[in-house]
PDBQT receptor file of N, H, CA, C and O in Angstrom, charges set to zero:
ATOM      1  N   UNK A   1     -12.304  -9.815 -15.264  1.00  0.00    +0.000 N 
ATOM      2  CA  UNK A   1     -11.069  -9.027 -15.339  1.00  0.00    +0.000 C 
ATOM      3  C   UNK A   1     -11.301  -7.646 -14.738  1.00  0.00    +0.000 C 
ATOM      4  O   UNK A   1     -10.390  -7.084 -14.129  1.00  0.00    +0.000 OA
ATOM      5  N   UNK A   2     -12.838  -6.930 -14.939  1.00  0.00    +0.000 N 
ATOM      6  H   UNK A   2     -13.578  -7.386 -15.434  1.00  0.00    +0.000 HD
ATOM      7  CA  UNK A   2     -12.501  -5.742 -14.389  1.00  0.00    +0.000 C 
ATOM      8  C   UNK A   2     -12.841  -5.846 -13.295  1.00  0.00    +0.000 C 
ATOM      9  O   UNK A   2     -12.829  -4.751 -12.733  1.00  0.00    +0.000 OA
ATOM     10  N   UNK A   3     -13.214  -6.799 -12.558  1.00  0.00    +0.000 N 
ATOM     11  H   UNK A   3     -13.224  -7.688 -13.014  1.00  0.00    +0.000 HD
ATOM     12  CA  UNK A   3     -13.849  -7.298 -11.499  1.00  0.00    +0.000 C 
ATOM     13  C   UNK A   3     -12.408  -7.190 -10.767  1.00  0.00    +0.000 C 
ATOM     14  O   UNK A   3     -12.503  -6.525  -9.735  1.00  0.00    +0.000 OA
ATOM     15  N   UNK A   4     -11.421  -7.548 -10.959  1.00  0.00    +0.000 N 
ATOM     16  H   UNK A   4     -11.344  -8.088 -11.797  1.00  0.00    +0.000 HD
ATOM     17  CA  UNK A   4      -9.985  -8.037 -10.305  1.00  0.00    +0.000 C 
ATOM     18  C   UNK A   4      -9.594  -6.590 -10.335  1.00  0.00    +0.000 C 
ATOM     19  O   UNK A   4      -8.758  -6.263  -9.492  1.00  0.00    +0.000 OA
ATOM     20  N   UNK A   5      -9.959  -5.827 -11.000  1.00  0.00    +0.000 N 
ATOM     21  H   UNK A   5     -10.638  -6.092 -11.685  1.00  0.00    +0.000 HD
ATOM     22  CA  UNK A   5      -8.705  -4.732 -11.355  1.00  0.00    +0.000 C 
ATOM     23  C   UNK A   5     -10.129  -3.052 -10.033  1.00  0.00    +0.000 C 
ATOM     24  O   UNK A   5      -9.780  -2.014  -9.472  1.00  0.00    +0.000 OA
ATOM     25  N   UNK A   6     -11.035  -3.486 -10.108  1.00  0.00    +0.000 N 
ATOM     26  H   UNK A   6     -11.319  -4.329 -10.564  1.00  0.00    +0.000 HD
ATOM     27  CA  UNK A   6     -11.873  -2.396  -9.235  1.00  0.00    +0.000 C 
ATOM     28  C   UNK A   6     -11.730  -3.155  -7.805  1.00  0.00    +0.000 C 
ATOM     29  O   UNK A   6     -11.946  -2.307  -6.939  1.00  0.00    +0.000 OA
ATOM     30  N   UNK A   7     -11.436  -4.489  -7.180  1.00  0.00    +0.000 N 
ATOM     31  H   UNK A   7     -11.260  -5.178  -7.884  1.00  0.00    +0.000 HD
ATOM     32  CA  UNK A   7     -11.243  -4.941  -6.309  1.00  0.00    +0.000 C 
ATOM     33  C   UNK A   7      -9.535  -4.709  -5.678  1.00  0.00    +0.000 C 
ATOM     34  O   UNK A   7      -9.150  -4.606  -4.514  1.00  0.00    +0.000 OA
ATOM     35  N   UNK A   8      -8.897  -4.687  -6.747  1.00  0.00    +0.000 N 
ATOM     36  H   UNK A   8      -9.210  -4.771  -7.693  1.00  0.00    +0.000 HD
ATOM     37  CA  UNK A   8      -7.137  -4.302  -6.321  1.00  0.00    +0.000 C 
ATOM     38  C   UNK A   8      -7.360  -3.210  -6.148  1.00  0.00    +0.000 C 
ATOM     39  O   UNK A   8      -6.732  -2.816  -5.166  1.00  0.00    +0.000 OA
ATOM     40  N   UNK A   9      -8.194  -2.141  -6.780  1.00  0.00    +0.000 N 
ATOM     41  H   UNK A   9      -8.705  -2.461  -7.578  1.00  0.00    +0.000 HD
ATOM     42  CA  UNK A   9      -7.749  -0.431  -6.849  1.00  0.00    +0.000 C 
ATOM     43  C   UNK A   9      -8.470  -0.513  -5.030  1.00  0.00    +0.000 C 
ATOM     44  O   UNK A   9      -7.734  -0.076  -4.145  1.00  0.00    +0.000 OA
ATOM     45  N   UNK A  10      -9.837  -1.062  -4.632  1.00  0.00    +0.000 N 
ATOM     46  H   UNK A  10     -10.435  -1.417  -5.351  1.00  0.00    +0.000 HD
ATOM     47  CA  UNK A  10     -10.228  -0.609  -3.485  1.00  0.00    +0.000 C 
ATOM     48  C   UNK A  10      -9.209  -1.415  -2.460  1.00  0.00    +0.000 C 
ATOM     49  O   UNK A  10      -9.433  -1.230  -1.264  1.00  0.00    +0.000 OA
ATOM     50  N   UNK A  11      -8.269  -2.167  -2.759  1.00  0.00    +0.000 N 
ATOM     51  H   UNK A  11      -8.088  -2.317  -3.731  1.00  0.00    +0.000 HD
ATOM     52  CA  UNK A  11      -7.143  -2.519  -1.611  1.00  0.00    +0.000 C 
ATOM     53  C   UNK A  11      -6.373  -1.602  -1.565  1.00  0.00    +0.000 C 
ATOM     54  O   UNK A  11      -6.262  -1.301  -0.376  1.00  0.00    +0.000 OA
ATOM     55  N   UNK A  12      -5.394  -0.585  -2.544  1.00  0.00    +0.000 N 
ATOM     56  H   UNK A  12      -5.484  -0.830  -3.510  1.00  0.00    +0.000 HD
ATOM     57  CA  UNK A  12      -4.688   0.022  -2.894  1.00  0.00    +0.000 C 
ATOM     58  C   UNK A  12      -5.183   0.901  -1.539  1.00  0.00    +0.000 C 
ATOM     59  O   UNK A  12      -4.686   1.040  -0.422  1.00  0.00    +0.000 OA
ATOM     60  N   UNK A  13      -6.584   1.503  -2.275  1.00  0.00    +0.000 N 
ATOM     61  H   UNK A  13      -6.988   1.391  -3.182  1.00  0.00    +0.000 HD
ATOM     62  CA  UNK A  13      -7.275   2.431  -1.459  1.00  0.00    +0.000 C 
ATOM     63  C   UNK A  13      -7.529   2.377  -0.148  1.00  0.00    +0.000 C 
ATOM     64  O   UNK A  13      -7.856   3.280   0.622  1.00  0.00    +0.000 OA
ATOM     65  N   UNK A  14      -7.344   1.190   0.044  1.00  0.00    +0.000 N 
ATOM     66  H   UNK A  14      -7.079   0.456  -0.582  1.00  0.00    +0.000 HD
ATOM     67  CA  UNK A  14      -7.657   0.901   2.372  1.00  0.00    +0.000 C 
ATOM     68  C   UNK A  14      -6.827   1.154   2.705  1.00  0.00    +0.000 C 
ATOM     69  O   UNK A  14      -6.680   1.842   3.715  1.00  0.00    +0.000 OA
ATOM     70  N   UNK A  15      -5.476   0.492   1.656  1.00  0.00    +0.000 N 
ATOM     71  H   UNK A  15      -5.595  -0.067   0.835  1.00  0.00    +0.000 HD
ATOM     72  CA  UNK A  15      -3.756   0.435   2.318  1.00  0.00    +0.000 C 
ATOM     73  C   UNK A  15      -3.592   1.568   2.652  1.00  0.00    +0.000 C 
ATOM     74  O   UNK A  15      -3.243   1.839   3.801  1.00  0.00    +0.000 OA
ATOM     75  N   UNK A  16      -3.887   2.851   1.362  1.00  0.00    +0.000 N 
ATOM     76  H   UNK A  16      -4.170   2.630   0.429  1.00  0.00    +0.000 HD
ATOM     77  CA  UNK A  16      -3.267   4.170   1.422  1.00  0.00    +0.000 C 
ATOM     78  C   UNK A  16      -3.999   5.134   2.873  1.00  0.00    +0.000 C 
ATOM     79  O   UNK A  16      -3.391   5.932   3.587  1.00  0.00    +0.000 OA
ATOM     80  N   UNK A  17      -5.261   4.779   2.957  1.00  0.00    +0.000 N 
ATOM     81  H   UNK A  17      -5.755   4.130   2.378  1.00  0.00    +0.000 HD
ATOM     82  CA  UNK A  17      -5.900   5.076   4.058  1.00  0.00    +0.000 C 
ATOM     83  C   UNK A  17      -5.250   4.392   5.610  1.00  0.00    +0.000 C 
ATOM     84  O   UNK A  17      -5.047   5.253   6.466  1.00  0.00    +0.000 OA
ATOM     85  N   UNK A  18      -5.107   3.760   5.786  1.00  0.00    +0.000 N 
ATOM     86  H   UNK A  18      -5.271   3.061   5.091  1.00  0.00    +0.000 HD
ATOM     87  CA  UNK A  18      -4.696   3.007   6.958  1.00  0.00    +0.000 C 
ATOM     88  C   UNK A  18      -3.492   3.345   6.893  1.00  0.00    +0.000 C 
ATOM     89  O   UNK A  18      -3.131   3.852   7.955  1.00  0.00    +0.000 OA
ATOM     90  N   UNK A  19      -2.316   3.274   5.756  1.00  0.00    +0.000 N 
ATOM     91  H   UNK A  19      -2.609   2.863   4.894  1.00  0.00    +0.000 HD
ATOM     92  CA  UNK A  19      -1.020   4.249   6.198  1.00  0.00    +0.000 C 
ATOM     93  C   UNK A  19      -1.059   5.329   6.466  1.00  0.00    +0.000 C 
ATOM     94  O   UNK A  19      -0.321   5.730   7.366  1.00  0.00    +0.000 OA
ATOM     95  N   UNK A  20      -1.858   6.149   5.850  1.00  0.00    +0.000 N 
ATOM     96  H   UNK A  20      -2.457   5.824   5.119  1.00  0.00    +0.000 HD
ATOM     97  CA  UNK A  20      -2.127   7.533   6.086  1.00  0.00    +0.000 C 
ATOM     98  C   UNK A  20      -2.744   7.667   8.060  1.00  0.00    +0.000 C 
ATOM     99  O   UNK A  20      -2.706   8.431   9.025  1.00  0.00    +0.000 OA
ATOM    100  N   UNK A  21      -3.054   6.846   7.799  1.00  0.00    +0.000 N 
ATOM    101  H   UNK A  21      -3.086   6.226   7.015  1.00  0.00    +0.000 HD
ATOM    102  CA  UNK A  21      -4.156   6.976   9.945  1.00  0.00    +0.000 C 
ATOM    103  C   UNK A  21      -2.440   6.848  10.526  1.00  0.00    +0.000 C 
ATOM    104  O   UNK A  21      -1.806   7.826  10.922  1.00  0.00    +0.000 OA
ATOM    105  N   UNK A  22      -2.019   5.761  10.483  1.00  0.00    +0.000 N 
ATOM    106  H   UNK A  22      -2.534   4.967  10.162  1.00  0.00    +0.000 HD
ATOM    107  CA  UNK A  22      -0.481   5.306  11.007  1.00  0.00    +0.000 C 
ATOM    108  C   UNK A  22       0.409   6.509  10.832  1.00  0.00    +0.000 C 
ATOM    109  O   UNK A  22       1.047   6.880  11.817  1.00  0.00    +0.000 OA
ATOM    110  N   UNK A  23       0.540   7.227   9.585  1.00  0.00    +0.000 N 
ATOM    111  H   UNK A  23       0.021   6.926   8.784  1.00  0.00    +0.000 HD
ATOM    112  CA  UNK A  23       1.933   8.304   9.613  1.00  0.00    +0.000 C 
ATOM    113  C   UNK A  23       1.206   9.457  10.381  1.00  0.00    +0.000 C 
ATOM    114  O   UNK A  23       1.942  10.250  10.969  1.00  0.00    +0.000 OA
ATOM    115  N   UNK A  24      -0.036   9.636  10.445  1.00  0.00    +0.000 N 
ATOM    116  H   UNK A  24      -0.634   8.992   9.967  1.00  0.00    +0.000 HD
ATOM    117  CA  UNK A  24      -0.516  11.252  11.334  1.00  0.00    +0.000 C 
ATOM    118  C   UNK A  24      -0.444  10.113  13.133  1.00  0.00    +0.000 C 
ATOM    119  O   UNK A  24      -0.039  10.642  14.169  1.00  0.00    +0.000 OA
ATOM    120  N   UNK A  25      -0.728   9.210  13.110  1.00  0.00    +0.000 N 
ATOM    121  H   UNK A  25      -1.057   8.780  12.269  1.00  0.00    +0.000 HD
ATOM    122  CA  UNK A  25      -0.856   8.712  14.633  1.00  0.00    +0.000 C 
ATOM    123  C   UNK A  25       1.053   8.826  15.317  1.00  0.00    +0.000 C 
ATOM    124  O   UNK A  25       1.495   9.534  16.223  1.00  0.00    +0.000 OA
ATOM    125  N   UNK A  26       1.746   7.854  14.455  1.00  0.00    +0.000 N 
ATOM    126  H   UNK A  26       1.387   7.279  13.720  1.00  0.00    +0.000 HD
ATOM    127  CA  UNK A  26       3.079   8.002  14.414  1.00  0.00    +0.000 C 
ATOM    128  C   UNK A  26       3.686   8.414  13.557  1.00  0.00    +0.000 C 
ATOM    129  O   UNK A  26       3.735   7.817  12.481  1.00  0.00    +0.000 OA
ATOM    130  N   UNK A  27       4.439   9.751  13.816  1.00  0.00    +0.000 N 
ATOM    131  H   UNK A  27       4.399  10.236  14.689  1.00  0.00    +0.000 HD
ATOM    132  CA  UNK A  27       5.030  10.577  12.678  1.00  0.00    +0.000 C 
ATOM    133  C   UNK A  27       6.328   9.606  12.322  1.00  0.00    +0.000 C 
ATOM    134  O   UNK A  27       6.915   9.272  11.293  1.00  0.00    +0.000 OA
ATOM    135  N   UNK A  28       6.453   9.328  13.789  1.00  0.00    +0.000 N 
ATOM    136  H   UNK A  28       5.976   9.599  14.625  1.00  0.00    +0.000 HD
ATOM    137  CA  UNK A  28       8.062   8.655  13.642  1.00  0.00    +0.000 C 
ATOM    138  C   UNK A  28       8.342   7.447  12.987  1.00  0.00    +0.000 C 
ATOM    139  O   UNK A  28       9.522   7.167  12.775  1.00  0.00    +0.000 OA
ATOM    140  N   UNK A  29       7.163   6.440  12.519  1.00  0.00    +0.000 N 
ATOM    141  H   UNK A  29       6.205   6.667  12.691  1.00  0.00    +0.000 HD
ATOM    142  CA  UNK A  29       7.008   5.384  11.874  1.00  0.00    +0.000 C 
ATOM    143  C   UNK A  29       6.996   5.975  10.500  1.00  0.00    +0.000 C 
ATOM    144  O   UNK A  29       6.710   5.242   9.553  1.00  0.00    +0.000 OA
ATOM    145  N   UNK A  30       7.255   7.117  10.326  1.00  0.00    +0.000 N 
ATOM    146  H   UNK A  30       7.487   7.712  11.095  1.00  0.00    +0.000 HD
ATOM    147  CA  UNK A  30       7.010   7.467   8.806  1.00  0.00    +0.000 C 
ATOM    148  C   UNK A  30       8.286   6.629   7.882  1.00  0.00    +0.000 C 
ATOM    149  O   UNK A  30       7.973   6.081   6.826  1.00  0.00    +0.000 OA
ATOM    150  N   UNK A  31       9.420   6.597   8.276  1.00  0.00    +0.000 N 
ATOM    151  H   UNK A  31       9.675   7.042   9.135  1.00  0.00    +0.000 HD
ATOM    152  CA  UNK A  31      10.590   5.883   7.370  1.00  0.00    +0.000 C 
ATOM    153  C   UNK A  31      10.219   4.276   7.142  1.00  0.00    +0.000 C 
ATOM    154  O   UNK A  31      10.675   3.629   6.199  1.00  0.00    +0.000 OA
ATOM    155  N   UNK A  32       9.282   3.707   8.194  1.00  0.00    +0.000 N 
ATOM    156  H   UNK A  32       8.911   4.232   8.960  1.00  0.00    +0.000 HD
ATOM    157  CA  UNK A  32       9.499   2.447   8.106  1.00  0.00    +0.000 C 
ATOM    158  C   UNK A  32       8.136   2.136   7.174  1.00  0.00    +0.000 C 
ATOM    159  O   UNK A  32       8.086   1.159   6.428  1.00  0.00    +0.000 OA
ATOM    160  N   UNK A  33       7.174   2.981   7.301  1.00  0.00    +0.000 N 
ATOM    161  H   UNK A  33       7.215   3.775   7.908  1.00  0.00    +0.000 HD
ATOM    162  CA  UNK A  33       6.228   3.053   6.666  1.00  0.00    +0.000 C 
ATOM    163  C   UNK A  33       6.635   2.818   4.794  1.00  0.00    +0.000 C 
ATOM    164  O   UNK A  33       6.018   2.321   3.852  1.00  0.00    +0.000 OA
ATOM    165  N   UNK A  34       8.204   3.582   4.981  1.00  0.00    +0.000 N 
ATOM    166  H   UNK A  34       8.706   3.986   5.746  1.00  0.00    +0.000 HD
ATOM    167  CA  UNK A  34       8.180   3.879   3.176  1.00  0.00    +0.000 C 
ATOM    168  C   UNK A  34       8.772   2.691   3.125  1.00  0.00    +0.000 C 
ATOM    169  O   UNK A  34       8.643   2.295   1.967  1.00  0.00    +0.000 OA
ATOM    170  N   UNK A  35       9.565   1.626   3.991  1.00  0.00    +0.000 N 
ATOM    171  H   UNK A  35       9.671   1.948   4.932  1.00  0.00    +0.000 HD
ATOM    172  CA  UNK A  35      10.196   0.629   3.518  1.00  0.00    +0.000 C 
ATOM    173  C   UNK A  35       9.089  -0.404   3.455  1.00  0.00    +0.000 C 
ATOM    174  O   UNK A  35       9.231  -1.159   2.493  1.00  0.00    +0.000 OA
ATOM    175  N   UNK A  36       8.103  -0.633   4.151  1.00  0.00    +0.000 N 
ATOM    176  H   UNK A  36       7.988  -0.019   4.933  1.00  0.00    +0.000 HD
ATOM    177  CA  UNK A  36       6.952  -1.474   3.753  1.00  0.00    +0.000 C 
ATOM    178  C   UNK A  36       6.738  -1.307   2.525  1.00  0.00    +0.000 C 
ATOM    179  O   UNK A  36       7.073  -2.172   1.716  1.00  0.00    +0.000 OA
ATOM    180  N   UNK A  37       5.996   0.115   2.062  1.00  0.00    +0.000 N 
ATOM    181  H   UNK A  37       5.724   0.818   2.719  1.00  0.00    +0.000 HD
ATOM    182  CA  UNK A  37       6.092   0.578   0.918  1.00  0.00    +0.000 C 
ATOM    183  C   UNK A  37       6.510   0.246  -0.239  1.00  0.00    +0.000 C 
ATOM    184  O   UNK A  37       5.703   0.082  -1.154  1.00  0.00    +0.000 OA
ATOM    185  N   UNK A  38       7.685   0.105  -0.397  1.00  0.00    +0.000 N 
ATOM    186  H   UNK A  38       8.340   0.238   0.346  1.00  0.00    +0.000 HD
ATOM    187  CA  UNK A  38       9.105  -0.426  -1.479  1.00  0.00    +0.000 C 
ATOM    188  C   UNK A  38       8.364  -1.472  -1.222  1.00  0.00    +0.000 C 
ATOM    189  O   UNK A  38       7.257  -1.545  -1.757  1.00  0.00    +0.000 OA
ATOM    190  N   UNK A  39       8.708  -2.253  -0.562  1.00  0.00    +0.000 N 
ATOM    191  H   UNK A  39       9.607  -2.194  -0.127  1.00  0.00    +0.000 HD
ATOM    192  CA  UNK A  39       8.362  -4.049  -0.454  1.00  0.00    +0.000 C 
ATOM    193  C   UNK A  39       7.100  -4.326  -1.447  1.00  0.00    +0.000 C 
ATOM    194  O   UNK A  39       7.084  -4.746  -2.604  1.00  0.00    +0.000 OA
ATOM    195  N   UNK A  40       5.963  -3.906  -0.500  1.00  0.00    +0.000 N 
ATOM    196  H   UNK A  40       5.976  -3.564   0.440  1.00  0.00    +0.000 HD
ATOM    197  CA  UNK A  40       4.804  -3.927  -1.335  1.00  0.00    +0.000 C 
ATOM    198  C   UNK A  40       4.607  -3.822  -2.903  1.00  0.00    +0.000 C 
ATOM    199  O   UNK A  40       4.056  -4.555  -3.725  1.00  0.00    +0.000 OA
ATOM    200  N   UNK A  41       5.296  -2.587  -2.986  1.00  0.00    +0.000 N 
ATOM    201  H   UNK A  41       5.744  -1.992  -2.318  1.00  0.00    +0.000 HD
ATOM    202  CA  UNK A  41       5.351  -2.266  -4.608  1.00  0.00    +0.000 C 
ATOM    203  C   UNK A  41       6.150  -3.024  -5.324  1.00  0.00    +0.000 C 
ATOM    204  O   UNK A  41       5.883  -3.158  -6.518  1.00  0.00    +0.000 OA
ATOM    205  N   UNK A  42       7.363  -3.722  -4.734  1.00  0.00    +0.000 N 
ATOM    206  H   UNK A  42       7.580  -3.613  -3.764  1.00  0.00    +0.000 HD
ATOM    207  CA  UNK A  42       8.184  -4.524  -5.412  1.00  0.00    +0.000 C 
ATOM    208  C   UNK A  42       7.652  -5.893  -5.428  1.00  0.00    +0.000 C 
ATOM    209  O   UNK A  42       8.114  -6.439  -6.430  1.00  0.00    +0.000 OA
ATOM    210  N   UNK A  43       7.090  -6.487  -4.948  1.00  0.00    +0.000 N 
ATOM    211  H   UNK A  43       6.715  -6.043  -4.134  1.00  0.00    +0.000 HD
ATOM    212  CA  UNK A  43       5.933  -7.727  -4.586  1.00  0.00    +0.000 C 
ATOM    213  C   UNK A  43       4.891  -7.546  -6.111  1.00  0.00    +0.000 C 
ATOM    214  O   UNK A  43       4.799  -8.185  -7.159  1.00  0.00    +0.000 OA
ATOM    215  N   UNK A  44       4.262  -6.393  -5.578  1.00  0.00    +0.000 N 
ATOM    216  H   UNK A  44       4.337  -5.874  -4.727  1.00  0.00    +0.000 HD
ATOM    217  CA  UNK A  44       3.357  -6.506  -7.093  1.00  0.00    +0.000 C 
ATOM    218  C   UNK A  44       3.769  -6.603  -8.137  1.00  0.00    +0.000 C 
ATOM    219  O   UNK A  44       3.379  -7.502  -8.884  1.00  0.00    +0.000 OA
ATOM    220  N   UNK A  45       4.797  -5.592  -8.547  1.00  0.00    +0.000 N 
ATOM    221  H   UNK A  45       5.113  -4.862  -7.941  1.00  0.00    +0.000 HD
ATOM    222  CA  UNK A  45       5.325  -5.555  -9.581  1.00  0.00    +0.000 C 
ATOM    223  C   UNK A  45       5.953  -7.207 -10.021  1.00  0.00    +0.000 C 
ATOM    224  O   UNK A  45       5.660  -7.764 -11.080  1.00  0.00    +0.000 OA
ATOM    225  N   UNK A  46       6.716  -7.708  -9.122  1.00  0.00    +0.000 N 
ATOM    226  H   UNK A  46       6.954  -7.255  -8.262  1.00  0.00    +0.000 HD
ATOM    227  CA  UNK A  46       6.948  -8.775  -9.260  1.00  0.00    +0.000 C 
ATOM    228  C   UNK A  46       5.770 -10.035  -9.757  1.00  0.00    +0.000 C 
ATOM    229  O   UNK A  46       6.053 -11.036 -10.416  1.00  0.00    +0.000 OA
ATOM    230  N   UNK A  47       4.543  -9.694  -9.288  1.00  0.00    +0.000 N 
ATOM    231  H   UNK A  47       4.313  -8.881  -8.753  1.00  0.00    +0.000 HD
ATOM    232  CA  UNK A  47       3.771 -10.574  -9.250  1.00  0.00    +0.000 C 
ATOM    233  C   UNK A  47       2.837 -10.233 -10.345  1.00  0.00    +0.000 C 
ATOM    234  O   UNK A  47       1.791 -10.875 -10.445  1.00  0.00    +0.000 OA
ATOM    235  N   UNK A  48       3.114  -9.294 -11.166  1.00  0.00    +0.000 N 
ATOM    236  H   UNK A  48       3.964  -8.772 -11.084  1.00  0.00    +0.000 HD
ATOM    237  CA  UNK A  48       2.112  -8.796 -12.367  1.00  0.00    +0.000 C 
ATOM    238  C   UNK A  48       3.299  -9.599 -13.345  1.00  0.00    +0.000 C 
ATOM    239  O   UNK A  48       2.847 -10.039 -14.403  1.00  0.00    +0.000 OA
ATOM    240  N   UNK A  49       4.157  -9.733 -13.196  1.00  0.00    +0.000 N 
ATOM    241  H   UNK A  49       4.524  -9.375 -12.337  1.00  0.00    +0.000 HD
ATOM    242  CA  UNK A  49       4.768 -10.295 -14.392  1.00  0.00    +0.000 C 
ATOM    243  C   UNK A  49       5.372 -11.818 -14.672  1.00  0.00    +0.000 C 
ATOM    244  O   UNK A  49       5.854 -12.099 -15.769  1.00  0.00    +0.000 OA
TER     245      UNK A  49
């Protein structure tokens, strides 16, 4: 179990890194960036319950 939960936090952590490279490379991808975003978070959430 904590095995699952230190392996999700270091995905969390690549995602936020690799969006972060993407919004300084393309500023202008920044809106579509937040609608991935939503998705993603609504996916998990969905999928934790």
């Amino acid at each position: 179990m904590n095995n699952d939960k230190r392996t999700e936090f270091a995905m969390v952590v690549i995602a936020a890194v690799v969006v972060g490279m993407i919004a300084v490379a393309h500023p202008a991808s920044i809106p579509v960036i937040g609608v991935v975003a939503a998705v993603v978070a609504v996916l998990l959430v969905w999928l934790k319950l």
